[in-house]
MARZA-331964 format. One line per 10 residues: their letters; for each residue x, y, z of N, C-alpha, C. Coordinates in steps of 0.001 Angstrom, whole numbers. Layout:
! residues N
a	X/Y/Z/X/Y/Z/X/Y/Z  ...
//
This chain:
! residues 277
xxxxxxxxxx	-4836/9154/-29600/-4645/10153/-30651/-5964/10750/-31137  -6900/10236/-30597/-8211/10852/-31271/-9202/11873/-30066  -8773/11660/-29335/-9022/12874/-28047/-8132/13166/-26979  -8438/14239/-26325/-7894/14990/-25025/-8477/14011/-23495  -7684/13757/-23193/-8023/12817/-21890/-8443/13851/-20708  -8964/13707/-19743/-9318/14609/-19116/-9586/14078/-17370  -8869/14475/-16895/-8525/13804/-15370/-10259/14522/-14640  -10293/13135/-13471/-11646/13229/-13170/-11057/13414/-11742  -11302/14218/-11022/-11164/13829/-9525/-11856/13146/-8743  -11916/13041/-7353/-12219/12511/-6562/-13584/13473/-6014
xxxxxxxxxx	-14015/13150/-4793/-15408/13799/-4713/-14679/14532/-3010  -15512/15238/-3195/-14935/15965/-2047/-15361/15595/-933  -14954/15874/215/-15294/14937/1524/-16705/15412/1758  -17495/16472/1819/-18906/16648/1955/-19568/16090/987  -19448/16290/-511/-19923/15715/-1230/-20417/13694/-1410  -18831/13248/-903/-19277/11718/-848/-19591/11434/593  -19937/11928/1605/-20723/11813/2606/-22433/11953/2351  -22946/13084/1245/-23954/13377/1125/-24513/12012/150  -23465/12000/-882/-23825/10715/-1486/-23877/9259/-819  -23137/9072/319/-23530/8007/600/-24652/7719/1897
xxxxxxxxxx	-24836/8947/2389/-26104/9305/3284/-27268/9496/2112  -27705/9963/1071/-28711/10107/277/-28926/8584/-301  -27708/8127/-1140/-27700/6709/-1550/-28354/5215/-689  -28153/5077/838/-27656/4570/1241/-29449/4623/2211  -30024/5379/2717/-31021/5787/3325/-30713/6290/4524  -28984/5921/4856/-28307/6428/6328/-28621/7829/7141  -28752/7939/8286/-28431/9411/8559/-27294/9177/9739  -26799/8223/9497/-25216/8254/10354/-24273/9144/9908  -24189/9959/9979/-22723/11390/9145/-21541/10910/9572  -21200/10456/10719/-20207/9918/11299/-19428/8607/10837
xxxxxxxxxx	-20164/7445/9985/-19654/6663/9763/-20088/6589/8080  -20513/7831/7777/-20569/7885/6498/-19062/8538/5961  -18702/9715/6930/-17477/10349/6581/-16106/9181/6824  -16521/8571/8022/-14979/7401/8015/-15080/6652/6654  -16409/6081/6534/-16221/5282/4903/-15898/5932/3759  -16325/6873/3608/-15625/7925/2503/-14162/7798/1977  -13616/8184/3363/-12349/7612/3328/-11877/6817/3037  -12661/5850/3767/-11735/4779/3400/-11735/4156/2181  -12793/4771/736/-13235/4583/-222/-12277/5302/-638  -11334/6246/-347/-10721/7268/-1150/-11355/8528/-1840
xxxxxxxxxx	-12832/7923/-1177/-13484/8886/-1974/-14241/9114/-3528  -13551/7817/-4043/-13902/7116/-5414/-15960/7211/-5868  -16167/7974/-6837/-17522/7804/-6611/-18208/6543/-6834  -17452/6036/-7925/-17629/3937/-7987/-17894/3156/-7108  -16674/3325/-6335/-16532/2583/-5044/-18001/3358/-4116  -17979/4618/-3759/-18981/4986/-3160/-20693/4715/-3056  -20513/4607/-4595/-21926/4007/-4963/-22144/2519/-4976  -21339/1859/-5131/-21491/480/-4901/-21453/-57/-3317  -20835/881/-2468/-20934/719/-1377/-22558/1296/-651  -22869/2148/-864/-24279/2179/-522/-25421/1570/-1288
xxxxxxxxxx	-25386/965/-2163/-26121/197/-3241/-26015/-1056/-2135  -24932/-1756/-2029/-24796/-3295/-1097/-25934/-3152/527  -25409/-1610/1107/-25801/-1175/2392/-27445/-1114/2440  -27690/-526/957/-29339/-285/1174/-30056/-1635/471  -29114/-2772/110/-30002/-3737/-713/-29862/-4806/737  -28915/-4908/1224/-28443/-6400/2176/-29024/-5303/4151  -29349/-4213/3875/-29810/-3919/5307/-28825/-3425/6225  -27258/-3383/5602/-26082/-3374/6576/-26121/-1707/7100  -25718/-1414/8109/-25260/-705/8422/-23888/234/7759  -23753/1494/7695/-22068/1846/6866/-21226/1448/7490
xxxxxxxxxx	-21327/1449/9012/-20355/529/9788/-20193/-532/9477  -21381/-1552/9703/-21079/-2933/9071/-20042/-2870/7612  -20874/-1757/7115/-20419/-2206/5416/-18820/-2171/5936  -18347/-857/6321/-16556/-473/6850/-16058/-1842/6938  -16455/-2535/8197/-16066/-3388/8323/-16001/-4977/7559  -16669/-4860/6906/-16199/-5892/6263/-15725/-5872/5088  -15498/-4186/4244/-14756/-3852/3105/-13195/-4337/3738  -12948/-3781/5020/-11688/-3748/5556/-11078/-5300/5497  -12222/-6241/5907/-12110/-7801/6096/-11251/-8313/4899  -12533/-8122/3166/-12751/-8663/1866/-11325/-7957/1089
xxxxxxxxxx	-10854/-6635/1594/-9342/-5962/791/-8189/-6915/1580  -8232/-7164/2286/-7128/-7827/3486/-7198/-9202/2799  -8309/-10007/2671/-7576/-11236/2492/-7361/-10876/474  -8028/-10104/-282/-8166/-10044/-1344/-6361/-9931/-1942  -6051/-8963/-1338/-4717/-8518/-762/-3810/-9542/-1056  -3937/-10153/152/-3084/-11442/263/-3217/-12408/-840  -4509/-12294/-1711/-4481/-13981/-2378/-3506/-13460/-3476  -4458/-12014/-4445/-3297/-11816/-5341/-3049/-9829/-5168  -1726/-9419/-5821/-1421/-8258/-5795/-2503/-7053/-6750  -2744/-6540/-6528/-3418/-5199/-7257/-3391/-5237/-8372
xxxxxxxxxx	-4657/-5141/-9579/-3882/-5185/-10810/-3675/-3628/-11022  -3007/-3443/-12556/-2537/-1872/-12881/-4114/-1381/-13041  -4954/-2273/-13733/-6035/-2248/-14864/-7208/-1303/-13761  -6859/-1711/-12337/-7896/-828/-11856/-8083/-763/-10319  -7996/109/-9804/-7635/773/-8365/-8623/-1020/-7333  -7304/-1285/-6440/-7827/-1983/-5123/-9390/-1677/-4156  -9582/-662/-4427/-10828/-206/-3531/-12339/-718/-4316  -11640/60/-5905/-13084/-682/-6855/-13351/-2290/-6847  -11673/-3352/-6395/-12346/-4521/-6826/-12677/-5012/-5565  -12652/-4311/-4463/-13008/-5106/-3041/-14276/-4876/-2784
xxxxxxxxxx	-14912/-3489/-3692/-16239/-3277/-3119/-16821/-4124/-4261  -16741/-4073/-5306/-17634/-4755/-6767/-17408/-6349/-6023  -16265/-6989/-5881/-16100/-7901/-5255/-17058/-8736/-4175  -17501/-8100/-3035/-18303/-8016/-1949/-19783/-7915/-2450  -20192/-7392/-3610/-21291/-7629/-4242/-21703/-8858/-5081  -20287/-9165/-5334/-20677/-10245/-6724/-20084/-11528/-5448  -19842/-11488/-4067/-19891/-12573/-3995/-21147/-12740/-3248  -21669/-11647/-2853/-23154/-12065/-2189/-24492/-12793/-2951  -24088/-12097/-4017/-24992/-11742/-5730/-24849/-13206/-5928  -23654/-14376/-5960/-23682/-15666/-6554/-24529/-16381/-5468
xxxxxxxxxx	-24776/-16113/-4502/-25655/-16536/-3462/-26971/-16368/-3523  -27160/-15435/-4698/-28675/-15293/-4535/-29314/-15467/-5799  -28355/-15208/-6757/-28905/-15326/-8314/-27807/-15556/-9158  -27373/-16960/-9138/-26184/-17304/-9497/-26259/-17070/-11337  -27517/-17147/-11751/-27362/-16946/-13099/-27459/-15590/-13399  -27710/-14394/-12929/-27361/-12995/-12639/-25780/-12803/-13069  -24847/-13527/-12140/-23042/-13596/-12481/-23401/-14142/-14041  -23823/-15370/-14037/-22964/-16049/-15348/-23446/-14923/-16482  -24686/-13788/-16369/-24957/-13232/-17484/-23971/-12101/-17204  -23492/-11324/-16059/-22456/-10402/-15836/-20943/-10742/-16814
xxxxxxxxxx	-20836/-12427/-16828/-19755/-12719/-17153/-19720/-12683/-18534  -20804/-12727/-19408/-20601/-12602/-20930/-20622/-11465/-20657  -21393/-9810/-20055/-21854/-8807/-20794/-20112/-8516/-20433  -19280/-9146/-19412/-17468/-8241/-19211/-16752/-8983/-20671  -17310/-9781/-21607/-16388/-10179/-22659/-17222/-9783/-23804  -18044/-8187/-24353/-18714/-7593/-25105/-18400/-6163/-25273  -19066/-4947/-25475/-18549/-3850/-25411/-19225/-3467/-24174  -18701/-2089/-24097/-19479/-1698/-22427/-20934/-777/-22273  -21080/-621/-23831/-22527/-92/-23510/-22856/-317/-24711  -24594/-329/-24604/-25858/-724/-25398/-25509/-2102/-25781
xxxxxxxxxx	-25935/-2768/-25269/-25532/-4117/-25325/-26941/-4681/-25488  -28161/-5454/-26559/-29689/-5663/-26998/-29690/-6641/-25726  -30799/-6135/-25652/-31183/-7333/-24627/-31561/-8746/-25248  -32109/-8832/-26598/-32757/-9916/-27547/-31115/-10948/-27749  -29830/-9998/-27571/-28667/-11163/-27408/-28975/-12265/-26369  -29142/-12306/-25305/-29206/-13179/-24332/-30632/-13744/-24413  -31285/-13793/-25131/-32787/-14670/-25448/-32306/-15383/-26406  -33160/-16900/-26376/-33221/-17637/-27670/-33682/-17014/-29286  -33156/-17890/-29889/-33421/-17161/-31256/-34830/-17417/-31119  -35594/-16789/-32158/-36668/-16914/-32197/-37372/-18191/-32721
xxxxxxxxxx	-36240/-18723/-34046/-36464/-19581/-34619/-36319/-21318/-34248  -36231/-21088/-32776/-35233/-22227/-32072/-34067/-21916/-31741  -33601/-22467/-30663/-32328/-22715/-29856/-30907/-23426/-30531  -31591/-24465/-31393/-30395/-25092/-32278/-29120/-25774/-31041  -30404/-26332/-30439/-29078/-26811/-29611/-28039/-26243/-28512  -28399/-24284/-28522/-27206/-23843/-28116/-28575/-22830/-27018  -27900/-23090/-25579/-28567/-22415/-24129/-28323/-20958/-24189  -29593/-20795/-24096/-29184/-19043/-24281/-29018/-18887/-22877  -28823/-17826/-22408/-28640/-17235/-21321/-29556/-17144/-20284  -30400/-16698/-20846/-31818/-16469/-20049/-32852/-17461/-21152
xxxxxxxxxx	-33854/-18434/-20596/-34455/-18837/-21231/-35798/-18078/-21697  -35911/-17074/-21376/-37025/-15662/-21851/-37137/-14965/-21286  -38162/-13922/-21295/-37811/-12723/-21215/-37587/-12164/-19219  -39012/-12857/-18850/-39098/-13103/-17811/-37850/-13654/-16994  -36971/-14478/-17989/-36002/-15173/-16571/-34935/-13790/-16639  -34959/-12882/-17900/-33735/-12499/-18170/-33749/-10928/-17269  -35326/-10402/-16887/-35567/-10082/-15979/-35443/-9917/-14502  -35057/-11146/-14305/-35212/-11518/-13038/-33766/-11301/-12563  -32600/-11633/-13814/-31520/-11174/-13651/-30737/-10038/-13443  -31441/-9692/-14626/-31110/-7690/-14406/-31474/-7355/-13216
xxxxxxxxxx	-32830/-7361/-12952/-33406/-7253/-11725/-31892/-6802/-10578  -31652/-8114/-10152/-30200/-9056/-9567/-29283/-8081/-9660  -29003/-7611/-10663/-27785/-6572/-10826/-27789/-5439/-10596  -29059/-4194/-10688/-29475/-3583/-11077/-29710/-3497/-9218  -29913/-4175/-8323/-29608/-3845/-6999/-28927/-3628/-6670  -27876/-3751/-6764/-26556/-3774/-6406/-25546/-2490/-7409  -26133/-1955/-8217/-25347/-847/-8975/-24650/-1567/-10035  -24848/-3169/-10637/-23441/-3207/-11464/-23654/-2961/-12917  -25024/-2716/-13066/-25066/-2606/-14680/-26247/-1407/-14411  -26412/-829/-15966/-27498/154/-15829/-28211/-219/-17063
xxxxxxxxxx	-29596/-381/-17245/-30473/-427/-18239/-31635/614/-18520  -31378/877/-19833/-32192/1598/-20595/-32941/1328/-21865  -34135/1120/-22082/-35152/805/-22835/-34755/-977/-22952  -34200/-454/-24165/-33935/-2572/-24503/-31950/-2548/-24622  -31969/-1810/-23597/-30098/-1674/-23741/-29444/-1890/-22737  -28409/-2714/-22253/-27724/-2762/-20973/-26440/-2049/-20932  -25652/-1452/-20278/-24770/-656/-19847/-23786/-1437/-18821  -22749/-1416/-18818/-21818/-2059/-17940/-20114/-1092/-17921  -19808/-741/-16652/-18447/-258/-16325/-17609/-899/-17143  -16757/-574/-17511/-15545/-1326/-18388/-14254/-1636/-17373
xxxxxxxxxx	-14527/-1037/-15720/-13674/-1296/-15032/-14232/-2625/-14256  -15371/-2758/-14429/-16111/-4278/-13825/-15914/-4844/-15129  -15879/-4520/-16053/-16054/-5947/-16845/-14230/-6229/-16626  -13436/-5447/-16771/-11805/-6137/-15980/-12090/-7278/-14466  -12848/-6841/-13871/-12982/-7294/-12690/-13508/-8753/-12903  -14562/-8631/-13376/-15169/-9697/-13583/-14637/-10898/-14649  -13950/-10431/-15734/-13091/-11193/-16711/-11996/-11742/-15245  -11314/-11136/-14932/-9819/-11245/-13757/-10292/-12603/-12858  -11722/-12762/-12409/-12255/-13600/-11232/-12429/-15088/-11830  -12799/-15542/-12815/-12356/-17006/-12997/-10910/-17442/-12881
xxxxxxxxxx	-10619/-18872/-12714/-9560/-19533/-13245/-8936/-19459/-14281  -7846/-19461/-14473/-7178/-19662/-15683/-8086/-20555/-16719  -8281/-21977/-16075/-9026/-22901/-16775/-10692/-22614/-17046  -11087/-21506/-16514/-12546/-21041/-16776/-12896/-19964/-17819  -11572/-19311/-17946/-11635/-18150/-18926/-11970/-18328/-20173  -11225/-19560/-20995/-11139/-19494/-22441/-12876/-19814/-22713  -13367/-20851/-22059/-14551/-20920/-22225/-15436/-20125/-22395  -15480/-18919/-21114/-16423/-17877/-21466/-16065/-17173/-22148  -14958/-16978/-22762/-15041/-16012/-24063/-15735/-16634/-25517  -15473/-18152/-25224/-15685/-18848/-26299/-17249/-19344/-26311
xxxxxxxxxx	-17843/-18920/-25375/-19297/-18757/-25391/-19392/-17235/-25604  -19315/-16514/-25360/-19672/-15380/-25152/-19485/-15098/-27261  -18558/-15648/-27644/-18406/-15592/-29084/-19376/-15578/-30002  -19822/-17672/-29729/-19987/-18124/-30130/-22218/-17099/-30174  -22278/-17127/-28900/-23449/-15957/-28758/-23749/-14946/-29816  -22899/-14423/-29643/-22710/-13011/-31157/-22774/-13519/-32253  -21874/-14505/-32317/-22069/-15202/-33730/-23049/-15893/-34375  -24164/-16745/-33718/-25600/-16779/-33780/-26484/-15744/-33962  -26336/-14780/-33115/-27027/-13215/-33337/-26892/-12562/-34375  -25623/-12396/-34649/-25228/-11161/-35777/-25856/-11677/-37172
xxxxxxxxxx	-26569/-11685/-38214/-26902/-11667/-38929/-26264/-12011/-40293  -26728/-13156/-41296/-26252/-13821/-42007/-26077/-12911/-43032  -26582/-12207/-43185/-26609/-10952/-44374/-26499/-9324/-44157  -25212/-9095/-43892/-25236/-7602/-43522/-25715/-6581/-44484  -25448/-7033/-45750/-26209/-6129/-47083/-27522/-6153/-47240  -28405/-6963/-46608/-29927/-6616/-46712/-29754/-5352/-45499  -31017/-4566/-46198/-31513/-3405/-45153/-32357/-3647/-44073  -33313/-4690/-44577/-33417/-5212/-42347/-32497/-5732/-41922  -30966/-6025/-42194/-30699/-6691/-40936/-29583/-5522/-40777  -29032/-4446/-41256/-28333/-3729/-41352/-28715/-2875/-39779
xxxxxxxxxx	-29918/-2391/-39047/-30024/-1956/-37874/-29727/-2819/-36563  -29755/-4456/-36699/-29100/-5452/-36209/-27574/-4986/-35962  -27055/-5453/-37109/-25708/-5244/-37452/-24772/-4597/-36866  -25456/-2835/-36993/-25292/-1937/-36134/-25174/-1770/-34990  -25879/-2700/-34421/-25980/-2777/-32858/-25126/-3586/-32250  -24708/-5010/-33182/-24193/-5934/-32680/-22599/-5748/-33131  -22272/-4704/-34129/-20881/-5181/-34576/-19805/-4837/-33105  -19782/-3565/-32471/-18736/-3358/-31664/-18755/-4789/-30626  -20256/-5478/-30430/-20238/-6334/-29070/-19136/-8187/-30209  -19149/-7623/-31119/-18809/-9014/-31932/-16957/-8527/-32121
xxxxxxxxxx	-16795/-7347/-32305/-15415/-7084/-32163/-14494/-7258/-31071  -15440/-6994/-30039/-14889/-7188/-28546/-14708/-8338/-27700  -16336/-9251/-28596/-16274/-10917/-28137/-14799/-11553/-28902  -14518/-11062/-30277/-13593/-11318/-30876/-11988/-11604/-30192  -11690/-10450/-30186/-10564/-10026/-30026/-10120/-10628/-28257  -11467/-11143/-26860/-11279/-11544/-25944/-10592/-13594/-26271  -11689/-13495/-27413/-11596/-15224/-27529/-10421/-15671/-28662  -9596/-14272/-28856/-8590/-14706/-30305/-7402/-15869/-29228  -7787/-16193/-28662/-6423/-17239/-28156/-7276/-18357/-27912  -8535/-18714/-28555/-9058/-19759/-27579/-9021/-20848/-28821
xxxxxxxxxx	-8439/-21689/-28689/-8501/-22788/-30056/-9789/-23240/-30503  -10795/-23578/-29539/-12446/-23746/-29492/-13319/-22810/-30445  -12999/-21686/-30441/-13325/-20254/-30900/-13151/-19968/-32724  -11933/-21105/-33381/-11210/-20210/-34232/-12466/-20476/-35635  -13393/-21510/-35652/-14344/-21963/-36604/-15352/-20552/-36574  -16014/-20556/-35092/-16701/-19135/-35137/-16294/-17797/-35306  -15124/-18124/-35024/-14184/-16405/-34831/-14590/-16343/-36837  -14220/-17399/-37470/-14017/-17012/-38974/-15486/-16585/-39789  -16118/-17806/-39012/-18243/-17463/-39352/-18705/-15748/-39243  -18069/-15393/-37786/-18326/-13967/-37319/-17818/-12691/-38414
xxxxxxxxxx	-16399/-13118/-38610/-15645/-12312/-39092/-15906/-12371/-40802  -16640/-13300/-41116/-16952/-13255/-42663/-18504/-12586/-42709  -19429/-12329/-41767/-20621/-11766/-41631/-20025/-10429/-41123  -19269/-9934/-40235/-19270/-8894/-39764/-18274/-7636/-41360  -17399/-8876/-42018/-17035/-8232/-43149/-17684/-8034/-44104  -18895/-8696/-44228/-19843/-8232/-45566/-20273/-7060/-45109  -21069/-7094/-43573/-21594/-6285/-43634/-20796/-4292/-43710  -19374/-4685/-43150/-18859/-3422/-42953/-18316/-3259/-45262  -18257/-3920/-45324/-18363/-4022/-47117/-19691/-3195/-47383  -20702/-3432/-47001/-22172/-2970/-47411/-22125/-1263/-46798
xxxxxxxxxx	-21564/-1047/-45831/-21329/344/-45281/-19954/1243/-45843  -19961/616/-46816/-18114/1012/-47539/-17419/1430/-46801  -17106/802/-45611/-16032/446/-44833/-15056/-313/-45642  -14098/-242/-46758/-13855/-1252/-47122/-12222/-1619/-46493  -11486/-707/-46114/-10062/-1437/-45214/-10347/-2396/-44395  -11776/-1845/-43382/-11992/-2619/-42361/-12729/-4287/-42450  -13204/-4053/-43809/-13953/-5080/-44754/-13220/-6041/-45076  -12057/-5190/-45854/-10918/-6564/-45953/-9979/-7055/-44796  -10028/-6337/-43851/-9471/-7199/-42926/-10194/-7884/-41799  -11158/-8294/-42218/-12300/-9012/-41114/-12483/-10409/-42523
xxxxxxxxxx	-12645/-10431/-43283/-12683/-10999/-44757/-11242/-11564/-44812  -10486/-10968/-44567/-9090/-11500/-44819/-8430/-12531/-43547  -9086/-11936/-42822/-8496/-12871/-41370/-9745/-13989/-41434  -10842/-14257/-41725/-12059/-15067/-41495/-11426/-16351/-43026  -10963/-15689/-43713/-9972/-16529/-44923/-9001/-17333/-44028  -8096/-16475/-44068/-6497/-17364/-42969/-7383/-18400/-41955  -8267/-17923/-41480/-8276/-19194/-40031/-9071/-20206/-41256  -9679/-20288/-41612/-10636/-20979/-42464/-9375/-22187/-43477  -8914/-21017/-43706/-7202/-22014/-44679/-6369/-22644/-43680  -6420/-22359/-42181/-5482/-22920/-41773/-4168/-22040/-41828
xxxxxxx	-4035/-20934/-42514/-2654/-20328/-42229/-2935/-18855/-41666  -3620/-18890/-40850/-3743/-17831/-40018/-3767/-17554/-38640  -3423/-16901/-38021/-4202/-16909/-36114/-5779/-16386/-36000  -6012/-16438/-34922/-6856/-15969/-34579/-7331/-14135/-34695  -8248/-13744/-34856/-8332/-12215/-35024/-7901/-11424/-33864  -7089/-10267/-34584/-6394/-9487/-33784/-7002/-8412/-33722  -7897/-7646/-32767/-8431/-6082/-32741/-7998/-5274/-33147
//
């Protein structure tokens, strides 16, 4: 209700040939145009497919062939979800399983940034506090390791960074949420929470922490609303939601104030669920 949706097409058959011959360093035209195809043409899929080709050395043939391999058995294990076209999760797929082979802590940081919002995401989230760790593993143990990760991703096309900000598809972060176990999920949301909730700032009404705040509330709404089923979660879900309500109180937000305040009450009393987005 708050905008006009606006259909994106597909790329035209010269066009995603040029892109994946420019992308890719190829001057094969011939097996750039069969892959096209067989991409649908998708510019996602396209770019992640020459991103894999020019980081791992493959050939577009090679690549063809073993997209054809990774959809076939992908296929078979489970059916298509609605959430996002078969072609995007066989190629993102084929990256992130090479990617756990080479920089396995690269995934586990992919896997919090798919349970956050999908862009500007601080990079200073995934570092230790400054003040100490308190017990709780940050992600990257500084700056350098957290580097080394992006790095990791950032070959492969799956995230994009700018200044001190990370960027992530919202159709990979489906992808990437979808790829654990049942029994692996609740956890990473319930880290991924519990993260924000250390970060976000004890005082949203002071004016230094109010540019914090700002930055962190959509990634604390989104950690929210992933981990509202996780029983592990419901102590921090209420910590979060009583900091994230002062502070939207301090911005006279106040509907949204009382109901971040009002739900951080109920779980805290015991007669509430978990927060609902």
């Amino acid at each position: 209700d708050l905008a006009r949706s606006v259909d994106v097409d597909v790329l035209s058959e010269d066009a995603a040939v040029q892109l994946l011959l420019a992308r890719s360093g190829s001057g094969d035209e011939a097996a750039a145009r069969e892959l096209a195809t067989l991409l649908g043409r998708l510019p996602l899929a396209l770019e992640e497919a020459a991103a894999y080709a020019q980081t791992t050395g493959r050939t577009l043939n090679e690549y063809a062939s073993l997209f054809r391999e990774h959809q076939g058995r992908l296929l078979a294990a489970s059916p298509p979800s609605a959430d996002y076209p078969a072609t995007l999760r066989t190629t993102w797929e084929m990256s992130l399983q090479r990617l756990s082979g080479e920089e396995p802590a690269a995934i586990e940081l992919l896997e919090i940034l798919a349970h956050l919002a999908p862009e500007r995401v601080p990079r200073f989230l995934f570092l230790p506090p400054r003040a100490g760790t308190n017990g709780f593993a940050a992600p990257a143990r500084d700056e350098a390791a957290l580097d080394r990760q992006l790095a990791a991703l950032l070959r492969y096309s799956l995230v994009r960074v700018e200044n001190d900000e990370i960027f992530v598809h919202r159709l990979l972060q489906a992808i990437v949420r979808d790829r654990p176990g049942p029994g692996e999920r609740p956890a990473l949301a319930e880290r991924t929470l519990r993260l924000v909730e250390r970060a976000f700032p004890q005082s949203g009404s002071a004016g230094r922490a109010r540019p914090e705040c700002t930055r962190l509330l959509p990634h604390a709404v989104a950690a929210l609303g992933h981990a509202r089923d996780v029983a592990g979660a419901r102590l921090p879900s209420a910590h979060l939601l009583r900091r994230t309500g002062v502070y939207l109180s301090a911005c006279g937000w106040s509907d949204d104030a009382v109901k971040h305040l009002g739900r951080s009450v109920a779980i805290l009393s015991g007669s509430g669920d978990a927060y609902e987005p």
